[in-house]
C-alpha positions as CSV (number, residue, x, y, z in Angstrom):
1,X,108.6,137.5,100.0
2,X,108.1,141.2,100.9
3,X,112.1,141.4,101.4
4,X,112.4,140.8,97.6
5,X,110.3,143.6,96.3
6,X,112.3,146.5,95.1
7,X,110.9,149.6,96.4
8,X,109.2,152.0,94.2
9,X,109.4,155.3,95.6
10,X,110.9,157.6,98.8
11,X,114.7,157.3,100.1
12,X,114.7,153.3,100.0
13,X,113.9,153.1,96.5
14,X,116.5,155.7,95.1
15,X,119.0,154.1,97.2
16,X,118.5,150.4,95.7
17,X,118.1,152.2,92.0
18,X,121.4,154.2,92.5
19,X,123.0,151.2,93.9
20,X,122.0,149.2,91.1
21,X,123.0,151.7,88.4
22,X,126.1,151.7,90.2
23,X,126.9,148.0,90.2
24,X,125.4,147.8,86.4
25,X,128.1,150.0,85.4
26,X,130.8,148.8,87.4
27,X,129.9,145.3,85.7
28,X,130.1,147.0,82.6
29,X,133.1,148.2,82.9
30,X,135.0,144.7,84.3
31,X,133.1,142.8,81.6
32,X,135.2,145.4,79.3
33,X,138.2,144.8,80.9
34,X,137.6,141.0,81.1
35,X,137.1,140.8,77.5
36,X,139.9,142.7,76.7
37,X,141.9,140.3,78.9
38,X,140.3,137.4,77.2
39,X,140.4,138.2,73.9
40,X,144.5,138.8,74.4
41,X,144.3,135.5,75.8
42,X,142.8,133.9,72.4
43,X,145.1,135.7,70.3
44,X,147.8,134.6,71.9
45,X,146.5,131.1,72.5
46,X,146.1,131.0,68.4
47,X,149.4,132.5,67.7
48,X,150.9,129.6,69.3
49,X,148.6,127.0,68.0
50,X,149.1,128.3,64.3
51,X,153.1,128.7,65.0
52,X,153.2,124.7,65.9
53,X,151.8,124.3,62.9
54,X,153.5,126.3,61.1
55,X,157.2,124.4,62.1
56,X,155.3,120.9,61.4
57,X,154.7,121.7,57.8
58,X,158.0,123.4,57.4
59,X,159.6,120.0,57.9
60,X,157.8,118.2,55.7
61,X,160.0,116.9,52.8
62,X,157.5,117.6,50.2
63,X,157.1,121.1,51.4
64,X,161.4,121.9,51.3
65,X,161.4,120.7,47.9
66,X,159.0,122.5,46.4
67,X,160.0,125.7,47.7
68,X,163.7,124.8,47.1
69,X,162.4,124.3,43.0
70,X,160.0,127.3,43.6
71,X,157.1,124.9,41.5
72,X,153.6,124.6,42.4
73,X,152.6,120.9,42.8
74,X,148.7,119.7,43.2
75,X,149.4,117.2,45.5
76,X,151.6,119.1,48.6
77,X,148.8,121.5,48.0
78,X,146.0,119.0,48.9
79,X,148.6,117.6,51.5
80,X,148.5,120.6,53.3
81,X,145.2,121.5,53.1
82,X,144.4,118.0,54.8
83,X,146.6,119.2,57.7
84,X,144.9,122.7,58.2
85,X,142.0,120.7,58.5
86,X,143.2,119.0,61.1
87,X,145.0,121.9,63.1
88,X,141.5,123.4,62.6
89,X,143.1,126.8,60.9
90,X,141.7,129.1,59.0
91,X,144.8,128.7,56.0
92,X,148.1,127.2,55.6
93,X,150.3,129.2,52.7
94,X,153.6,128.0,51.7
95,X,155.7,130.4,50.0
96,X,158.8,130.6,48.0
97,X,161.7,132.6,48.9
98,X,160.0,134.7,46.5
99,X,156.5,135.2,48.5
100,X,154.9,133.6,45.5
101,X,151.8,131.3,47.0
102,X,152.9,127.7,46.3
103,X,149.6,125.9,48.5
104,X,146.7,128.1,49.4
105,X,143.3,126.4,50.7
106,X,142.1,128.2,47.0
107,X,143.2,126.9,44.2
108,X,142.7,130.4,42.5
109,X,145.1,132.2,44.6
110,X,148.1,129.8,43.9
111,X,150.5,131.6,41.8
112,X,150.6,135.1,43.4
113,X,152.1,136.7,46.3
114,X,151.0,136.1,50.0
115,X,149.5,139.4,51.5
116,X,149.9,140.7,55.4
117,X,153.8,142.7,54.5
118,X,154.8,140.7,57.3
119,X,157.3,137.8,55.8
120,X,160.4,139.7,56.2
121,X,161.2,138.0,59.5
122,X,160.7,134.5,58.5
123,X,162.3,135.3,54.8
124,X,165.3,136.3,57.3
125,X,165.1,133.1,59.2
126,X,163.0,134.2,61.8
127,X,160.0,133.1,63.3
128,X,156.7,135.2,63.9
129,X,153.5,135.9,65.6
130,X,151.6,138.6,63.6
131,X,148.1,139.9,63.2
132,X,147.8,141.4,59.8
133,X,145.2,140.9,56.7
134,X,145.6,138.9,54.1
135,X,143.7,137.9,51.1
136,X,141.0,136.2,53.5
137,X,140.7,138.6,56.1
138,X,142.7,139.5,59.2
139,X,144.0,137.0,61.1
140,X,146.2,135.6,64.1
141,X,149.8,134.3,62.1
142,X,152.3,132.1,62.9
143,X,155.1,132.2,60.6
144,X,157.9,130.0,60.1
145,X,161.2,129.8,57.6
146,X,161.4,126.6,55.4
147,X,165.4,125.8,55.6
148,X,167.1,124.4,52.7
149,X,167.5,120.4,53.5
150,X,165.3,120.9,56.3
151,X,168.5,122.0,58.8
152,X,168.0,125.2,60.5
153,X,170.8,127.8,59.9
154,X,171.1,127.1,56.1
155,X,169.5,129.1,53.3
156,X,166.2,129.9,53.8
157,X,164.0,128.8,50.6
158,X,160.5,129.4,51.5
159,X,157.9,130.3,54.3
160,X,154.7,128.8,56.1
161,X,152.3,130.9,57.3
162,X,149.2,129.3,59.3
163,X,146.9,131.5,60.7
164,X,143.4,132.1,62.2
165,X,140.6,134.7,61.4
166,X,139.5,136.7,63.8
167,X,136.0,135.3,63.9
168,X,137.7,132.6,65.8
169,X,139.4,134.4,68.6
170,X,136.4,136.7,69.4
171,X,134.3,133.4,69.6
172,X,136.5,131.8,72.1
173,X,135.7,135.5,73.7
174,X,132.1,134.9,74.2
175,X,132.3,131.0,74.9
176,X,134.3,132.0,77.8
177,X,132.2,135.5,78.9
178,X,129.4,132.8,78.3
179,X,130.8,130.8,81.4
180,X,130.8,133.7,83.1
181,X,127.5,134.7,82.4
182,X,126.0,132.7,85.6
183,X,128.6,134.5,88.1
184,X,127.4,137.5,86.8
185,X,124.0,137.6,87.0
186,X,124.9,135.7,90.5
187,X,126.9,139.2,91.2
188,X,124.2,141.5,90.7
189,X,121.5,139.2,92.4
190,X,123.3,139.5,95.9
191,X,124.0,143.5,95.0
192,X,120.6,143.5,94.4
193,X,119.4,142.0,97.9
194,X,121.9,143.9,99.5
195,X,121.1,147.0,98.6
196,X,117.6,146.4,99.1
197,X,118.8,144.8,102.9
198,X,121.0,148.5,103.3
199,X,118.3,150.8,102.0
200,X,115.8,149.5,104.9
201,X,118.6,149.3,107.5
202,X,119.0,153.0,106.9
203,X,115.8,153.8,106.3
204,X,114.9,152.2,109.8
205,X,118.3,153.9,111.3
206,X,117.0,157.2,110.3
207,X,113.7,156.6,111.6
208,X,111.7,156.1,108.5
209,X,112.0,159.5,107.6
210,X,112.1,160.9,103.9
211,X,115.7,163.4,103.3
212,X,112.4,166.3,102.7
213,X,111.1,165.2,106.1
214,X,114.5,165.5,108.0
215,X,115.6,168.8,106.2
216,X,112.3,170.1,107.3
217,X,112.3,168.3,111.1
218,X,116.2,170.5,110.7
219,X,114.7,173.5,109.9
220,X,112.0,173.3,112.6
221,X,115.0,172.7,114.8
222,X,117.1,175.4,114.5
223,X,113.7,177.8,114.5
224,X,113.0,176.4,117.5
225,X,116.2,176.5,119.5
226,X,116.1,180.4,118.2
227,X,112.8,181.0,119.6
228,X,113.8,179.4,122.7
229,X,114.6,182.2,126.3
230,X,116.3,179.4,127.9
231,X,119.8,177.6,127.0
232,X,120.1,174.1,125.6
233,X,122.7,171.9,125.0
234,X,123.3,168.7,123.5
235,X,126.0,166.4,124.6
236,X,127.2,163.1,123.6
237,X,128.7,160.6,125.0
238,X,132.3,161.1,124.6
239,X,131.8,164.9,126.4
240,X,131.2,167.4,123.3
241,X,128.5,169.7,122.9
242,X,127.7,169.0,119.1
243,X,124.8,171.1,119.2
244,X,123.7,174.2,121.6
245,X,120.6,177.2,120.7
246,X,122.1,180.9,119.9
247,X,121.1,181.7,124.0
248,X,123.3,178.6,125.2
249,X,126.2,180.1,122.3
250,X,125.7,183.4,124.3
251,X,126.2,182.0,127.8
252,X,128.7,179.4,127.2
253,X,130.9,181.8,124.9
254,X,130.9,178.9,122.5
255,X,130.2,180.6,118.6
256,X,130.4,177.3,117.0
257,X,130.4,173.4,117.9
258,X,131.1,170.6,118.7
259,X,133.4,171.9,121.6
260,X,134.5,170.1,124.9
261,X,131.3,171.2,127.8
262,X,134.5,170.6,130.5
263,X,136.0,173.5,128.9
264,X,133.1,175.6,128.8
265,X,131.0,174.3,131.9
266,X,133.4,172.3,133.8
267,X,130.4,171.9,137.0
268,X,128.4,170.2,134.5
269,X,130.6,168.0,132.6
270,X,131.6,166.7,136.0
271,X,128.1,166.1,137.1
272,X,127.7,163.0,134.6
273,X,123.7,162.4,135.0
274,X,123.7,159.1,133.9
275,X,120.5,157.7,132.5
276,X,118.5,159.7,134.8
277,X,116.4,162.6,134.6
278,X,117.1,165.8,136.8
279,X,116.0,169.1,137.6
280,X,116.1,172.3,139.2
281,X,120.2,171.7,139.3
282,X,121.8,174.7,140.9
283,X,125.2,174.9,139.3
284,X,128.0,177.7,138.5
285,X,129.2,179.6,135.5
286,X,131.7,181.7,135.7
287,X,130.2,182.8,139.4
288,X,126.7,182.8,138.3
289,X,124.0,180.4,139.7
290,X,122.3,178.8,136.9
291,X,119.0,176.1,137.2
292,X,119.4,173.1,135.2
293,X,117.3,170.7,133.9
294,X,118.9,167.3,132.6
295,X,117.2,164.9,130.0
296,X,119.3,161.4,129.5
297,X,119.7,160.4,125.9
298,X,119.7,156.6,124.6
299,X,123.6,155.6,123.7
300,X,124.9,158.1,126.3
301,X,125.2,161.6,126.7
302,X,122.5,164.0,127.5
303,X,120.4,167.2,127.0
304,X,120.5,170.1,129.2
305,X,118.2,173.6,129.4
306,X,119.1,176.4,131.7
307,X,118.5,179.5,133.1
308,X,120.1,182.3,134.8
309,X,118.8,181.4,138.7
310,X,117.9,185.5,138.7
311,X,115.4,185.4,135.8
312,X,113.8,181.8,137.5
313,X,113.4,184.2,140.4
314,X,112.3,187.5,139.0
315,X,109.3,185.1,137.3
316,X,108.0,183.6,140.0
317,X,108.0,187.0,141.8
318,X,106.1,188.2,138.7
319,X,103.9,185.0,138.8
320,X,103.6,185.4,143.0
321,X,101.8,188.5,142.3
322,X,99.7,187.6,139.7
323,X,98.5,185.0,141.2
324,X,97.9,187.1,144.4
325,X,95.6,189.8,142.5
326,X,93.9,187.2,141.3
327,X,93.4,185.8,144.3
328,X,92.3,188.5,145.8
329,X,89.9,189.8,143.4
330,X,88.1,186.7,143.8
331,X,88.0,186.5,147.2
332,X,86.5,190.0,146.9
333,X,83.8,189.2,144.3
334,X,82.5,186.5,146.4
335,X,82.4,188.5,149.8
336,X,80.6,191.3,148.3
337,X,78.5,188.3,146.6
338,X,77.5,186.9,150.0
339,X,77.1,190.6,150.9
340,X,74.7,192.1,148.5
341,X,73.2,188.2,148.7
342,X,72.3,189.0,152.6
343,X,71.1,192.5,151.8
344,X,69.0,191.6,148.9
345,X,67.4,188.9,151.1
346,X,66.5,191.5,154.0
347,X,65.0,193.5,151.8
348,X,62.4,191.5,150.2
349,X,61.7,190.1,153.5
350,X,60.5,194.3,154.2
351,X,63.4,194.0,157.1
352,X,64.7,197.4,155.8
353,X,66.3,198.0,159.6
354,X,68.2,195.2,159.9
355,X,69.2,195.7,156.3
356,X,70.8,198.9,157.6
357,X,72.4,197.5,160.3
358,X,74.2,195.4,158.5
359,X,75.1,197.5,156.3
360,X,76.3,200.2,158.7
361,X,78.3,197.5,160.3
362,X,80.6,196.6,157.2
363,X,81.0,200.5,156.5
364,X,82.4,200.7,160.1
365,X,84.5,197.4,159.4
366,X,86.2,198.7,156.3
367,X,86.3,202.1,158.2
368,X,88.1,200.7,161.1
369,X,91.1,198.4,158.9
370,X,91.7,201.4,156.8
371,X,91.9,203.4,160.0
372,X,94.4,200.8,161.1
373,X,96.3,201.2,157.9
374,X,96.2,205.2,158.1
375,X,99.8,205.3,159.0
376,X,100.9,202.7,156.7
377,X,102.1,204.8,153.6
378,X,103.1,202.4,150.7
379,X,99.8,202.3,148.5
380,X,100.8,198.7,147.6
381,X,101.2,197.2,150.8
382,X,97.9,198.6,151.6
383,X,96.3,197.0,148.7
384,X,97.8,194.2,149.4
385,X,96.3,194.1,153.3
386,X,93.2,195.0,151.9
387,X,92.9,192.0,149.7
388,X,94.3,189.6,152.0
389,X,91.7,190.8,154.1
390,X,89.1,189.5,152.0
391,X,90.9,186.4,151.1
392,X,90.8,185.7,154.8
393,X,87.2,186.2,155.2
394,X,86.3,183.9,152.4
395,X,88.7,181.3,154.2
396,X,87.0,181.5,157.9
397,X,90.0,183.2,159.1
398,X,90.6,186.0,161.2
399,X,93.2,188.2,159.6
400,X,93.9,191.3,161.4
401,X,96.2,194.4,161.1
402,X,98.1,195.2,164.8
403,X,97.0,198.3,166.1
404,X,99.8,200.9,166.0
405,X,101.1,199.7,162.6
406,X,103.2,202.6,160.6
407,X,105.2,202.8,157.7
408,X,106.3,205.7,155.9
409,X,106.3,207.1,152.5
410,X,110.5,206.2,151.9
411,X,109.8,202.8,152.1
412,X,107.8,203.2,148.4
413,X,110.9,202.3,147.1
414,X,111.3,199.0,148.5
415,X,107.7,198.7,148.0
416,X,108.2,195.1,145.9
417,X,110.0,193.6,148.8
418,X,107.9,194.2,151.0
419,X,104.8,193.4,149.1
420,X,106.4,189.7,148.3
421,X,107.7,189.2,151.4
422,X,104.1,190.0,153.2
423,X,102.0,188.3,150.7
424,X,104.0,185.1,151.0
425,X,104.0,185.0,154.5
426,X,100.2,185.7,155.2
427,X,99.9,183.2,152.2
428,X,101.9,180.6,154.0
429,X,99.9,181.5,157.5
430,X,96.6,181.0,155.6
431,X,98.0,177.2,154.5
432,X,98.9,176.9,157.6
433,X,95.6,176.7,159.3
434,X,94.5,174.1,156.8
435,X,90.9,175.4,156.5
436,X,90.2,175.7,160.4
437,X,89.7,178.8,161.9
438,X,92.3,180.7,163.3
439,X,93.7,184.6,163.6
440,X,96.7,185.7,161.5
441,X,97.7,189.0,162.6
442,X,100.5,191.2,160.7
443,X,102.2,194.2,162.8
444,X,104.1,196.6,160.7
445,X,106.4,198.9,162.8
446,X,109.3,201.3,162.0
447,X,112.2,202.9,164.2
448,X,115.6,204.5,163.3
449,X,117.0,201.4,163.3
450,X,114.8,200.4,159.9
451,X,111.4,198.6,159.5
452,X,110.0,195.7,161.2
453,X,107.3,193.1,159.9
454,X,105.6,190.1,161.8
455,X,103.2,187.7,160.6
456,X,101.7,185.5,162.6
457,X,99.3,182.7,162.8
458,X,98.1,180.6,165.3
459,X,98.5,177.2,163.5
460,X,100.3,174.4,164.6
461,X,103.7,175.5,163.0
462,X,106.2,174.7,161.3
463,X,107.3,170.5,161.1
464,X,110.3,169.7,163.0
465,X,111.9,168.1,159.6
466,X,111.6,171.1,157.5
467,X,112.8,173.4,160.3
468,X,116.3,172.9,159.9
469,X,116.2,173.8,156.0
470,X,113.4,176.2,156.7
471,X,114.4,179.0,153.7
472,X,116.9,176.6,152.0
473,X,115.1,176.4,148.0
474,X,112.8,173.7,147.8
475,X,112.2,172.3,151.0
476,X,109.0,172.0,151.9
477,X,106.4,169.5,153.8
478,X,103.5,170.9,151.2
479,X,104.9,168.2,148.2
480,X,107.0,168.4,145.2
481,X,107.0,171.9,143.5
482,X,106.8,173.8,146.5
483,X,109.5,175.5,148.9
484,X,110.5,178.0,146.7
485,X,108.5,181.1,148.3
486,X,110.4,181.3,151.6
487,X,113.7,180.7,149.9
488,X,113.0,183.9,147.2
489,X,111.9,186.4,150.8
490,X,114.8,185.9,152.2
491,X,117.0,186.1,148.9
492,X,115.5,190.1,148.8
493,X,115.8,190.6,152.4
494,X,119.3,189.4,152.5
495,X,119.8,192.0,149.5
496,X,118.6,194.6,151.1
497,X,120.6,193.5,154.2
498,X,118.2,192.5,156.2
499,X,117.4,189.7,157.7
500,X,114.1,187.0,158.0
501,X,113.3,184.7,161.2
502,X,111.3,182.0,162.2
503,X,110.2,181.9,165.8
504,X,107.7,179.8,168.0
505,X,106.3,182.5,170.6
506,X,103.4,181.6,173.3
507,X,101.8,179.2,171.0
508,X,101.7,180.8,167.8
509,X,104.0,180.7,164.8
510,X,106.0,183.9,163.8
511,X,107.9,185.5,160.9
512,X,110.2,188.3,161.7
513,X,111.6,190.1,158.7
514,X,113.9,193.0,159.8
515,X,115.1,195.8,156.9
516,X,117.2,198.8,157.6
517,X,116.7,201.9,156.7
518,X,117.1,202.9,153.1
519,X,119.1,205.6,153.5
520,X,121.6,203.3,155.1
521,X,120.8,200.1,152.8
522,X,122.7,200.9,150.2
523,X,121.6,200.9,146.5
524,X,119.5,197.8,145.4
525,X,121.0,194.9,144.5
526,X,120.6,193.9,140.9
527,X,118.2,191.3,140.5
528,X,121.3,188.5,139.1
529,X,122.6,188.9,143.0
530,X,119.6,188.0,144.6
531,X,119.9,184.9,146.8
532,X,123.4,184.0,145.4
């Protein structure tokens, strides 16, 4: 029975009230127009009922002679007033040629003129249908000439006028709207239900939200899609963006939509995702790599976020190196942890000798790697060796610096390169020994034909599936997420034009990256070129 409670408050129950107002005054207004109708229809049905009349007292012998003598006569009057009784009118008059009242259903009024102004058609041998008033109110006529001898055409010697109040043709008006009266209320039942049946249907099609709650959810929206860095689009199914964030506008030179996405990204209107999800999508605009990220929608047509492939890039450079430093400086607070641990430990054992030796020996270590790195003249890449140094030590691992290594101060401004380029390939040589010791070893050597860098490690190398798309973005045999280091080296090598290899060499696993000189590389590439 809940389905035929009207609802009393939110979006569902305005609906069903405006609905209903709405059908209440449409009813309104055809129960005007029907009674109208109707009430034209009992005028006229009276007119003719009081005009038959009418002609059968008009032939009536009694009736031609009295008008023909003009006399009043107490019995025609009775005799007539017994057949407006049974016509069921209101009066039947009969007049002389005069007007003068020769029968009248009251006895007072016989004598004096008939009333209404409207016997000069049947005085002219015409018959009528009139609504005028008369001495008993207005009424519904039918008015007839009485013919001299009865014979149509002759002189005209009198007139009959039956008629009808008015009373009577507004109460066959409401006996008839009374017959209505059960289709009516029948009507507004089933608008009732229905509107009750369409408020819920939208109600549920609009998610049971309130029009406050969806202007706000809109608002929210477009704040949102402002505040976004990355592009989104939403397409539907027929192919039209109908709605896209003020980045998106930007990219896809698109001011306002909807607007066809083949004519402003053809690469991903043919793409057609289908009802599933994908990511990381490299595609093209207007000669520009773009990542995208593709969300289905139910009923077709899809969402889609993107970002310029260079930005992806330039953060997860930025993130690389965060991630690094924090790496490192952990790795270097738990060495000098287990340090100062070892120390404290000689010392309250009174082993103050042994205590020095110890710490004599990691002066000389730390003296003998910076010694290494004395020719190696880029203050970051020497940070960076130091800490990897430390990372390697908490790992087990044997990371050393080749003897001989030497890199000069012009190099500073490729500093970043080579700082990503050598932190993800120590990075990847560490991994690569899976927690079991090993040696990585990193040889940095220049000549006039540019700068050369090797890292290797003396894991088991790289798998023979991955080889073939070694640096291609994403491949990887570490999982899902990963395979995007290699592939972002090789993008800044290749920009500087120079190159990065992968080679198996007596046993261990080496990566080669080769730069030329600056003076001969050419300005940098801006950071939208980078692995394109």
């Amino acid at each position: 029975m809940a389905f035929f409670r009207l609802p009393r408050s939110g979006l569902q129950g305005r609906l069903v009230r405006w609905h209903l107002l709405v059908l209440c005054g449409m009813t309104a207004v055809l129960l005007a127009v029907q009674t109208l109708h109707l009430y034209g229809e009992a005028r006229d049905r009276l007119g003719e009922r009081a005009m038959t009349a009418s002609r059968i007292v008009a032939t009536l012998p009694e009736v031609i002679r009295a008008a023909t003598l003009g006399t009043q006569n107490p019995a025609l009057n009775a005799e007539v007033n017994v057949m407006r009784a049974q016509a069921e009118a209101d009066f039947i008059v009969v007049g002389d040629r005069r007007g003068i009242r020769l029968a009248h259903p009251l006895d007072d009024r016989l004598g004096k003129p008939m009333e209404g102004g409207d016997n000069v058609d049947p005085l002219a041998g015409r018959e009528v249908i009139s609504v005028a008033r008369g001495s008993l109110g207005v009424s519904v006529r039918g008015k007839v000439p009485i013919w001299a001898g009865g014979q149509p055409g002759t002189q005209v010697v009198g007139v009959v006028s039956t008629g009808y109040l008015m009373p009577q043709a507004w109460h066959l008006v409401g006996a008839a709207l009374v017959s209505l009266l059960p289709w009516i209320l029948l009507a507004l039942a089933l608008g009732t239900l229905g509107a009750v049946w369409a408020a819920r249907r939208l109600r549920a099609e609009i998610l049971n939200l309130e029009p406050e709650e969806i202007a706000a959810l809109a608002r929210q929206q477009r704040a949102v899609l402002a505040a976004l860095r990355e592009g989104v689009i939403a397409v539907d199914a027929a192919g039209m963006v109908t709605l896209a964030s003020a980045r998106a506008a930007d990219t896809l030179l698109a001011p306002s939509t909807p607007v066809p996405l083949a004519r402003v990204w053809p690469e991903l209107a043919d793409l057609r995702p289908g009802a599933h999800r994908q990511q990381n999508l490299e595609l093209q605009l207007r000669g520009q790599p773009f990542l995208v990220n593709v969300e289905p929608l139910d009923g077709g047509g899809f969402v889609a976020g993107f970002r310029n492939r260079a930005e992806v890039l330039a953060l997860a450079d930025e993130l690389t190196h965060a991630r690094g430093f924090v790496d490192v400086l952990r790795a270097q607070t738990h060495e000098y942890q287990n340090r100062l641990h070892v120390l404290s430990g000689l010392l309250q054992l009174g082993r103050h000798d042994e205590a020095l030796r110890v710490l004599n020996a990691e002066i000389r270590a730390d003296a003998d790697f910076r010694q290494l790195l004395r020719d190696v003249q880029v203050p970051r890449l020497v940070a960076l060796l130091a800490g990897k140094r430390e990372r390697a030590q908490e790992l087990g691992i044997d990371f050393q610096v080749a003897l001989g290594s030497t890199l000069s101060p012009v190099w500073e401004r490729h500093a970043d390169t080579l700082v990503t380029a050598v932190g993800n390939l120590t990075e990847n040589a560490f991994e690569a020994l899976a927690g079991q010791p090993g040696v990585v070893t990193v040889l940095i050597g220049e000549d006039p034909d540019g700068v050369q860098v090797e890292v290797e490690d003396s894991g088991p190398g790289v798998a023979a599936a991955v080889q073939g798309q070694l640096f291609t973005r994403g491949a990887s045999s570490k999982g899902e997420g990963r395979g995007y280091g290699l592939a972002g080296v090789q993008g800044r090598v290749h920009a500087l034009g120079g190159q990065l290899r992968y080679v198996r060499r007596g046993g261990l696993t080496v990566f080669q990256v080769s730069l030329p000189p600056p003076s001969s590389a050419g300005p940098l590439a801006p950071l939208s070129e980078v692995n394109s």
